[in-house]
C-alpha positions as CSV (number, residue, x, y, z in Angstrom):
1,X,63.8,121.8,89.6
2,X,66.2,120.8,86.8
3,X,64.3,118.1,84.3
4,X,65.7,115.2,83.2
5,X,64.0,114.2,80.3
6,X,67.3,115.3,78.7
7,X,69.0,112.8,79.0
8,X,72.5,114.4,78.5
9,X,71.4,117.8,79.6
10,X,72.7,121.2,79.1
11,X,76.4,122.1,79.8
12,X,76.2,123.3,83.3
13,X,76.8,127.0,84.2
14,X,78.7,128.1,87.3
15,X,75.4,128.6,89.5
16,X,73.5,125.4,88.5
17,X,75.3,121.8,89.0
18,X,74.4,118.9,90.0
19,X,77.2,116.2,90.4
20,X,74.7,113.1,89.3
21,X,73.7,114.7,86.5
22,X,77.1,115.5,85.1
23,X,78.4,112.0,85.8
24,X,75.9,109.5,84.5
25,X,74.1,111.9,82.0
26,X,77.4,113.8,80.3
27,X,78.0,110.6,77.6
28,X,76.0,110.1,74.4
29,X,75.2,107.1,72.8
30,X,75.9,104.7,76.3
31,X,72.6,103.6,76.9
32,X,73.2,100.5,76.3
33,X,76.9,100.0,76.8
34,X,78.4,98.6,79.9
35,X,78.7,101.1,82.7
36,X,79.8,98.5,84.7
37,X,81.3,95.1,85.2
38,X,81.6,93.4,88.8
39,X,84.1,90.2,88.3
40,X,84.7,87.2,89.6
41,X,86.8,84.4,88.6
42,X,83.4,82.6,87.8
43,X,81.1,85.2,87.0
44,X,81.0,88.5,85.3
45,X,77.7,91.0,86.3
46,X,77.2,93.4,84.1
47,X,75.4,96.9,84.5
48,X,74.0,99.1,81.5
49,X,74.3,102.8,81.3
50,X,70.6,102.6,81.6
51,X,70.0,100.3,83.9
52,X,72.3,102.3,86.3
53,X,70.5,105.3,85.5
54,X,67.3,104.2,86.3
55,X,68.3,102.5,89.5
56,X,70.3,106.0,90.6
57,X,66.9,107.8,89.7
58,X,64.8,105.5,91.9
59,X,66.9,105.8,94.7
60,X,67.0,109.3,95.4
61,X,63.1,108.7,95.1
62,X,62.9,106.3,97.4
63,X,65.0,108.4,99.7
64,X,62.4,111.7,99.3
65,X,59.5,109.1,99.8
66,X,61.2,107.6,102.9
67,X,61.2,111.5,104.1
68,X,64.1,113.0,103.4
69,X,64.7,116.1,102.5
70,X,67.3,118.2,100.5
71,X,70.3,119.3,102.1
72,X,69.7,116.3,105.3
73,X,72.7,114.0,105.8
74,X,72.8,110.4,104.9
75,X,75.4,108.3,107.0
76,X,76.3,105.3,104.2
77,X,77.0,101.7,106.0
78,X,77.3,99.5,103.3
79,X,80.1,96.7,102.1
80,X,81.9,96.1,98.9
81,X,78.6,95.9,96.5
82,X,77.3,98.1,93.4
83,X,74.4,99.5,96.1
84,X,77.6,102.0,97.4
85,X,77.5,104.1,94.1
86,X,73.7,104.0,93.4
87,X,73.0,105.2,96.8
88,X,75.6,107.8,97.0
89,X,74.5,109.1,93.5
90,X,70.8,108.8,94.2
91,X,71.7,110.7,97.6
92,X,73.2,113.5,95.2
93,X,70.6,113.5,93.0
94,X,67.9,114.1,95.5
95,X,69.9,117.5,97.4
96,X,70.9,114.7,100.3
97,X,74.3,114.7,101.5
98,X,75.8,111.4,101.3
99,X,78.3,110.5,103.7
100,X,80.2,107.4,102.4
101,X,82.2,105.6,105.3
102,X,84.9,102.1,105.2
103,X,82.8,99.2,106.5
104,X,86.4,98.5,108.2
105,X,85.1,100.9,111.2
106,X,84.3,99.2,113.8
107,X,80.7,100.1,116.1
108,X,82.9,102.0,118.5
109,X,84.8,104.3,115.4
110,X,81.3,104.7,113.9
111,X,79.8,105.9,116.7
112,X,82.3,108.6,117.2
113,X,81.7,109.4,113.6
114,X,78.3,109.7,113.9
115,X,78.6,111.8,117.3
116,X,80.8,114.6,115.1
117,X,78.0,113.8,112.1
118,X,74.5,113.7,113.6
119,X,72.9,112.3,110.3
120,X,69.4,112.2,109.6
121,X,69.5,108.7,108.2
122,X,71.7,105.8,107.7
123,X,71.3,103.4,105.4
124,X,73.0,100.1,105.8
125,X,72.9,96.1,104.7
126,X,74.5,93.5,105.7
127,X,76.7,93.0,108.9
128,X,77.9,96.7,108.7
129,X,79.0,98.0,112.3
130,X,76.2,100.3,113.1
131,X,76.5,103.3,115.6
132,X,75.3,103.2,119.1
133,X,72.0,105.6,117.8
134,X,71.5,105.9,114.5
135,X,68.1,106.6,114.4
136,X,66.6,106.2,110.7
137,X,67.5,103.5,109.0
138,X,66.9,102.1,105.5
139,X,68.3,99.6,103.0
140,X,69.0,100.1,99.7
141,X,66.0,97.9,99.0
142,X,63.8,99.9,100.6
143,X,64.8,102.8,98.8
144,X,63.8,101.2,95.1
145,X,60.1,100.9,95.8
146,X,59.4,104.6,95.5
147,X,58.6,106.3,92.1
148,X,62.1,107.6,90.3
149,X,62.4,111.2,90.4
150,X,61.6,113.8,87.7
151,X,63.9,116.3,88.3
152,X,67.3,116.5,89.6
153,X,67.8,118.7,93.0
154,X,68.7,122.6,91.7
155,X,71.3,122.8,93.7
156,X,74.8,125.3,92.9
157,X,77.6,124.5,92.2
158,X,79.0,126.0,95.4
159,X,76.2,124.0,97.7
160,X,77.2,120.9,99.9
161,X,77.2,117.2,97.9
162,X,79.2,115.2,99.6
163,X,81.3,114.8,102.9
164,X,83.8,112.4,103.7
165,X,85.7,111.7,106.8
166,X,89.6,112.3,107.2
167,X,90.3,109.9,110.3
168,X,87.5,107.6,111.0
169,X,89.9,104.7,112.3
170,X,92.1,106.8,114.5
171,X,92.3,110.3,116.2
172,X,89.5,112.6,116.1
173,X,86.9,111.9,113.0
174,X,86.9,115.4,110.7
175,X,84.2,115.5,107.8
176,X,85.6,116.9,104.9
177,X,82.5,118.8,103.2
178,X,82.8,118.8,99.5
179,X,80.4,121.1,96.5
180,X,79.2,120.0,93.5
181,X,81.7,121.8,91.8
182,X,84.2,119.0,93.1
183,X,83.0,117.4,89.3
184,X,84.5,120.1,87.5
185,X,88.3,119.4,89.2
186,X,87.8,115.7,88.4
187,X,88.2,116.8,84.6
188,X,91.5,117.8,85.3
189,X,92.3,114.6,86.5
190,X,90.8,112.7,83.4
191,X,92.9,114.9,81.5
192,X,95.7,114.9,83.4
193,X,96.5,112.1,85.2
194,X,93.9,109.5,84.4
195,X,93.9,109.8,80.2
196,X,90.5,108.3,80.5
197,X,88.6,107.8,77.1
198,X,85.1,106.5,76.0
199,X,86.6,103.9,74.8
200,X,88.5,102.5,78.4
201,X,87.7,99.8,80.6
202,X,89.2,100.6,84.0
203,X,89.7,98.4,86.7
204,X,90.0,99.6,90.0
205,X,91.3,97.3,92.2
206,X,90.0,98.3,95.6
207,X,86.2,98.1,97.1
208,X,83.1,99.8,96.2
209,X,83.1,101.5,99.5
210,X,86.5,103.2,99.2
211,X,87.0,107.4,97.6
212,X,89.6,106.5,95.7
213,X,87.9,103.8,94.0
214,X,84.4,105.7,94.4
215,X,86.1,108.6,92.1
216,X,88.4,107.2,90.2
217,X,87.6,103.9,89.3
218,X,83.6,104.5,88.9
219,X,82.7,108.8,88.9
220,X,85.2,109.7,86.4
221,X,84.8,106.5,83.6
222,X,80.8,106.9,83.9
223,X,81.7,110.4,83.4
224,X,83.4,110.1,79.4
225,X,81.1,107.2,79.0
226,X,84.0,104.5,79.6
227,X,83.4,101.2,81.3
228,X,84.3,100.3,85.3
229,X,85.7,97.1,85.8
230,X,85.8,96.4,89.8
231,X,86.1,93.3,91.7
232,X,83.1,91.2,93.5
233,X,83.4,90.3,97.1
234,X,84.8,86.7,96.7
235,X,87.8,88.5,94.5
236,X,91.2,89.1,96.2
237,X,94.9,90.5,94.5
238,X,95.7,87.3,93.6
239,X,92.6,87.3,90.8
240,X,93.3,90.7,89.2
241,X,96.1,89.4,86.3
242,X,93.4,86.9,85.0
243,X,90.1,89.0,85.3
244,X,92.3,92.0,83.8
245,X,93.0,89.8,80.5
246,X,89.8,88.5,80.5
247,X,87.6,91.6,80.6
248,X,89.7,93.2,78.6
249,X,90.9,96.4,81.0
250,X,92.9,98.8,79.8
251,X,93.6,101.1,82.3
252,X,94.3,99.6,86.2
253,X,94.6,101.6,89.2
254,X,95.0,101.0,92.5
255,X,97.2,101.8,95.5
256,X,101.2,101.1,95.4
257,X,100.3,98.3,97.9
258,X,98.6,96.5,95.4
259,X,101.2,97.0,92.3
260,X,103.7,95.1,95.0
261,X,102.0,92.5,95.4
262,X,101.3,92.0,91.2
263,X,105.1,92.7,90.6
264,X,105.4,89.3,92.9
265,X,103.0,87.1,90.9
266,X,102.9,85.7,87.6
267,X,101.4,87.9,85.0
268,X,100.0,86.8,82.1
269,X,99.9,89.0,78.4
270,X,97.7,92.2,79.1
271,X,97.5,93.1,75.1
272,X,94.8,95.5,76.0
273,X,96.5,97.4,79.2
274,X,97.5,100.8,78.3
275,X,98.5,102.3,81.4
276,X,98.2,102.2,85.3
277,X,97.3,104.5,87.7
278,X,98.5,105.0,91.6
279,X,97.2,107.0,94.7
280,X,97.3,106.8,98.2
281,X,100.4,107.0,99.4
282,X,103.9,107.4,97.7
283,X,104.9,105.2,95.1
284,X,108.1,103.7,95.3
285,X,110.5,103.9,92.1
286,X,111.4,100.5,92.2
287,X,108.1,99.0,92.3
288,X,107.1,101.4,89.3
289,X,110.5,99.8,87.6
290,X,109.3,96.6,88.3
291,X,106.1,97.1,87.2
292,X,107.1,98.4,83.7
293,X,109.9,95.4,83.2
294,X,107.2,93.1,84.1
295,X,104.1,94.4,82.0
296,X,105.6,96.9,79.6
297,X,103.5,99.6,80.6
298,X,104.0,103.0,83.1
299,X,102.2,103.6,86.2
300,X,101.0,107.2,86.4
301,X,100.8,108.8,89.8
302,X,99.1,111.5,92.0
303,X,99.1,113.0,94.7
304,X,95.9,114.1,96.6
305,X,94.4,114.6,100.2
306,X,90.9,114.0,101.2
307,X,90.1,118.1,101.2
308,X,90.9,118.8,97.4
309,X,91.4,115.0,95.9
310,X,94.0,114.7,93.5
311,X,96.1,117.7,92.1
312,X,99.5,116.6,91.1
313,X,100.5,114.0,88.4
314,X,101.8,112.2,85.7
315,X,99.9,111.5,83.0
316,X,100.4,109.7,79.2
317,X,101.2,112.8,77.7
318,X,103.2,113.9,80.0
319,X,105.3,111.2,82.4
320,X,106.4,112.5,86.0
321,X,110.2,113.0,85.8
322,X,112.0,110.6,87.9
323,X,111.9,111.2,91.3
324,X,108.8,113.6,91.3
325,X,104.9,112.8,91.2
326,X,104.4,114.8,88.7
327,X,103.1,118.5,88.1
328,X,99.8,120.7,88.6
329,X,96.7,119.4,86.6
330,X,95.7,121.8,84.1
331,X,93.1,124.0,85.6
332,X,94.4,123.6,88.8
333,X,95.8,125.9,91.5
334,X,98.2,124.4,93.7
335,X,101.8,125.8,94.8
336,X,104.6,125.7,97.1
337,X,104.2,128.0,100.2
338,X,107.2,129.2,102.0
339,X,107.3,131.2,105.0
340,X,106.9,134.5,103.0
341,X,104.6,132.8,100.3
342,X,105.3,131.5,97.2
343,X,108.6,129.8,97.4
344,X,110.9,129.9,95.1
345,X,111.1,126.9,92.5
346,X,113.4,124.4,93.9
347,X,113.5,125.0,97.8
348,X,111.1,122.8,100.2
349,X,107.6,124.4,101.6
350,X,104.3,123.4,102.3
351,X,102.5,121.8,99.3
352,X,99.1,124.1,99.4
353,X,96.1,125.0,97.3
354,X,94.7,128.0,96.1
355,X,91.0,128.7,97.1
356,X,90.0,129.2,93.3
357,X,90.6,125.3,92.8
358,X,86.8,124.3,91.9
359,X,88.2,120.8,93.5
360,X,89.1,122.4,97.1
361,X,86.9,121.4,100.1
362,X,84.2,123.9,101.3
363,X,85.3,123.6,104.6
364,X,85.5,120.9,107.7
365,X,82.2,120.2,109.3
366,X,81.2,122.8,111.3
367,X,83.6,124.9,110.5
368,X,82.7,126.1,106.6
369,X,83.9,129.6,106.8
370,X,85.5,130.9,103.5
371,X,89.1,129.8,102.9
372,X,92.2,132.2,103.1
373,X,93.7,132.6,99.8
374,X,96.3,129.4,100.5
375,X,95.1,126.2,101.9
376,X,98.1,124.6,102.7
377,X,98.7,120.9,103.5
378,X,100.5,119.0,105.9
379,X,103.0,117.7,103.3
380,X,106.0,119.3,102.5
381,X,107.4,119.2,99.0
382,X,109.6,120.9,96.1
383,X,108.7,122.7,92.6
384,X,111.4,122.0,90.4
385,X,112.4,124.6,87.6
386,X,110.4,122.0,84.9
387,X,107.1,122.6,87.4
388,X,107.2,118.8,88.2
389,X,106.7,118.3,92.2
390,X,108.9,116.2,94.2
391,X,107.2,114.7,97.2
392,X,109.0,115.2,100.5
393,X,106.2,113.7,103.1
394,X,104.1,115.0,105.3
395,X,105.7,117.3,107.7
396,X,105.1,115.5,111.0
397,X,106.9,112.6,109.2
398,X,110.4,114.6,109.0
399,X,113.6,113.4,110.5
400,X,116.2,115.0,112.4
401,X,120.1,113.5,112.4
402,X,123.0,115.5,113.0
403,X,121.0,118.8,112.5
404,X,119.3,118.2,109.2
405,X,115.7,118.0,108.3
406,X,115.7,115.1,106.2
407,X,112.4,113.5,103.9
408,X,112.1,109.4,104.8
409,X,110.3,109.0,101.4
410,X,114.3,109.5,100.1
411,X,115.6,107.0,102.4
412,X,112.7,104.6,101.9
413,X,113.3,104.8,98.0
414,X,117.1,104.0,98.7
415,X,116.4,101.5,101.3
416,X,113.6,99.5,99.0
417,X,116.3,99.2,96.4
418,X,117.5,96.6,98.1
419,X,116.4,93.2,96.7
420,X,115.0,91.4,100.1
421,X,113.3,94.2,101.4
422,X,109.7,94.7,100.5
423,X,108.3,97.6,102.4
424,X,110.7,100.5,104.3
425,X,109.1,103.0,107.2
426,X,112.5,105.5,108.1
427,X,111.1,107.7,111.4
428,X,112.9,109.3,113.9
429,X,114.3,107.5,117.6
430,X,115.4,109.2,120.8
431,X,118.5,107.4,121.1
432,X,119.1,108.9,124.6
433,X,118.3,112.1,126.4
434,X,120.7,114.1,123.6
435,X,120.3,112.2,120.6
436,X,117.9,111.4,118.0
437,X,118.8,108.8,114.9
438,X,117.3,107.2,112.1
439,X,115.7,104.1,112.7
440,X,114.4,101.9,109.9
441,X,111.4,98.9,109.8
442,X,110.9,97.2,107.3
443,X,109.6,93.6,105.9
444,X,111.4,91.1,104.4
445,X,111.5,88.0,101.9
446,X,114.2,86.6,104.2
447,X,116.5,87.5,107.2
448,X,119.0,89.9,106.1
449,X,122.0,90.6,108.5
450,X,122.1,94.0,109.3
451,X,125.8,94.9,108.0
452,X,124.7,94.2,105.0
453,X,121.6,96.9,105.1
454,X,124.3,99.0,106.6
455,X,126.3,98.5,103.7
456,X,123.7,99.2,101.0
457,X,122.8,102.2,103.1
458,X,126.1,103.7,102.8
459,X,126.2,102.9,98.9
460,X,122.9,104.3,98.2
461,X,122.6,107.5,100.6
462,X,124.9,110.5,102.2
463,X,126.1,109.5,105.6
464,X,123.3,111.9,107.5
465,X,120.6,110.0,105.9
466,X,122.1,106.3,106.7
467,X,119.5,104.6,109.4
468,X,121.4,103.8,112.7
469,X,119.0,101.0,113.7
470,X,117.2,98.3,111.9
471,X,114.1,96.1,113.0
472,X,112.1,93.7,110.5
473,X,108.7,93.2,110.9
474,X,105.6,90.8,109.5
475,X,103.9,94.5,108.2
476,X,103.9,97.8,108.6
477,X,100.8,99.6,110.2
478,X,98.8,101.0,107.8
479,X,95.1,102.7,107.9
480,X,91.9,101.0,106.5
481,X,92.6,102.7,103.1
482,X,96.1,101.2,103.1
483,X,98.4,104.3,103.8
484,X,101.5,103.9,106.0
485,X,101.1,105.0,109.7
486,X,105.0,106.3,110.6
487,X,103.1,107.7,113.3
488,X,102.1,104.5,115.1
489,X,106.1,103.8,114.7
490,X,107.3,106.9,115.9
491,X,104.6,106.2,119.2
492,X,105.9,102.4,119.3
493,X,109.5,104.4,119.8
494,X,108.2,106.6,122.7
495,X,106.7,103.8,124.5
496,X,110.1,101.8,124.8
């Protein structure tokens, strides 16, 4: 067992990590700073580095005194509330593999989740759907009458921490098993997309119980010692300008979805805000225009995927080119494939990552044998000759007119140039028995006669690439963590 009455511990060594410890123990001098502020337009909660700490510590005691053991699985069922980190770090801390889930699933998802799972636990609160058997079951409140632990787990680096699920809401749920080693890549992104300092406040402006927010709006700030800004329960879009200025934030991340909505509110002075950050899906060019007319500052993206998190992106000291998300973190090892390997900078292939990446998954569940040397993804993209990466979506998502392979993420960008439209999905449409075209959905401010799309089409892109057919919609489908489904489109198409 690893002691803790260091508090900041030794630097780890490749056999010996434990995530827990490198997050909340790594900074010097924060016992008493804010770790973390949850916001509301009336209140402000705050959480000290050593308050958190000592909550983490008697979690993952309460979870060995509850009977748990290292290396079980514990299914998390909890809602937008600070217990989501303390009981996913406590997990760590213990040996206990966490398994953080949306509360968006509903009983029948979570159930089929759970089938694929078989966790020892769950630990739940509130009106979180539950699965049909989920045997165990605590609440975080429980878990905080046991005696904190003494020592950390000594678990590997290379040993399971974590596992998260790639399609909970539809399809067939796949866990996503993830090391401890998963820390180490998640300096790359500090460095390298992020620019996180001690001195940051970040606010993240999705839930507790969301990855994206879980890494980068709480694991990597506690990590340098910076503060987490996130918003309480009664807290929607529509408060973020105000509790930004308020609380000081100088950092604000979020989805593209979100940065939308902002660029279409009023927004006050941010004198403190010194970037943004995006993730999730493709960021448009024009709402990163808009963005940076509106607050004078950039919005750095990346690009990511459940089984290695984020790999490629812009950062302060280093902007993505137009048109690109960016390059390879340092200390990463990512590429683009081609049918005979390594393709040649500037021609399309599979964006993939090399099995040294100390960010890359162990494997699926049940299925954890040793990766070949290239884990490719399933999106397709290009390596220019500066290294930056241009995006090209995922390769299920590619259309076919008039015998070329197109990218909709090009025609989307065109197509959201366009003042009144808001959001753009391009996908492919069996036009007949011989023919497939372009067809485009989008939402609106206002009607807009389809000439005039047709028109701005033809301005903005080569005839091949022009959508045949238009059809507005109230919204686009999306999944619980906000990314466009072209897939429910293309299936909408099949049905007709």
């Amino acid at each position: 067992m690893e002691a803790i009455d260091d508090r900041r511990g030794p630097d780890v060594s490749p056999e010996r990590l434990n995530l827990t410890r490198h997050v909340l123990w790594s900074a010097e001098g924060v016992d008493d700073k804010a770790a973390l502020l949850v916001m509301t337009p009336n209140r402000v909660h705050t959480w000290p580095y050593e308050t958190l700490r000592a909550l983490v510590l008697q979690t993952a005691g309460g979870l060995l005194q509850a009977g748990m053991r290292p290396g079980q699985r514990l299914l998390m069922r909890l809602g937008n509330t600070p217990d989501f980190p303390i009981v996913f770090l406590g997990a760590v801390a213990a040996g206990i593999i966490p398994v953080p889930t949306s509360a968006a699933l509903n009983r029948a998802e979570v159930s089929k989740l759970a089938a694929v799972l078989s966790p020892d636990a769950v630990v739940t609160a509130g009106s979180v759907p539950l699965p049909d058997t989920c045997g165990v079951d605590f609440s975080p409140d429980d878990l905080r009458d046991g005696p904190p632990i003494k020592a950390f787990a000594d678990t590997r680096a290379d040993d399971p921490a974590y596992i998260v699920f790639t399609s909970g809401t539809s399809g067939t749920p796949t866990g996503v098993v993830h090391a401890h080693r998963a820390i180490w890549a998640r300096r790359a992104m500090i460095a390298g997309w992020e620019g996180l300092t001690k001195d940051d406040r970040i606010l993240h402006a999705g839930a507790f119980n969301w990855t994206y927010t879980l890494g980068t709006g709480l694991l990597d700030p506690w990590s340098v010692g910076a503060t987490a800004l996130v918003l309480g329960q009664d807290s929607g879009p529509d408060t973020i300008p105000e509790l930004a200025k308020r609380n000081r934030a100088t950092i604000l991340a979020g989805a593209p979805g979100i940065f939308r909505k902002l660029n279409g509110m009023d927004m006050p002075d941010l004198p403190d805000l010194r970037h943004a950050l995006s993730a999730g899906e493709k960021l448009p060019e024009t709402v990163r225009a808009k963005w940076t007319a509106k607050t004078g500052t950039d919005i750095h993206e990346a690009f990511g995927q459940s089984e290695c998190s984020t790999f490629l992106s812009g950062a302060p000291h280093r902007p993505a080119p137009a048109g690109t998300v960016g390059f390879v973190q340092p200390g990463r090892a990512a590429a683009i494939l081609g049918q005979a390997g390594i393709a040649p900078r500037g021609t399309l292939g599979r964006i993939a990552v090399h099995r040294s990446d100390l960010g890359l998954m162990l494997g699926y569940l049940g299925r954890e044998a040793a990766p070949q040397e290239w884990v490719a993804t399933g999106d397709l993209g290009v390596m220019r000759e500066d290294g930056a990466v241009e995006y090209h979506g995922r390769a299920d998502d590619v259309l076919t007119s008039g015998g070329f392979r197109l990218s909709p993420i090009e025609i989307e960008e065109a197509m959201h140039q366009h003042a009144g439209i808001q959001e753009a999905a391009a996908v492919d449409f069996q036009l007949n028995a011989d023919t497939r075209v372009i067809k485009l959905y989008f939402t609106a401010s206002y009607d807009i006669d389809e000439a005039e799309l047709r028109a701005h089409a033809q301005a903005h892109l080569a005839a091949q690439k022009c959508p045949r057919l238009y059809e507005r919609l109230d919204h686009l489908p999306r999944n619980s963590n906000g990314k466009l489904l072209r897939k429910n489109l293309r299936t909408a198409n099949e049905s007709l």
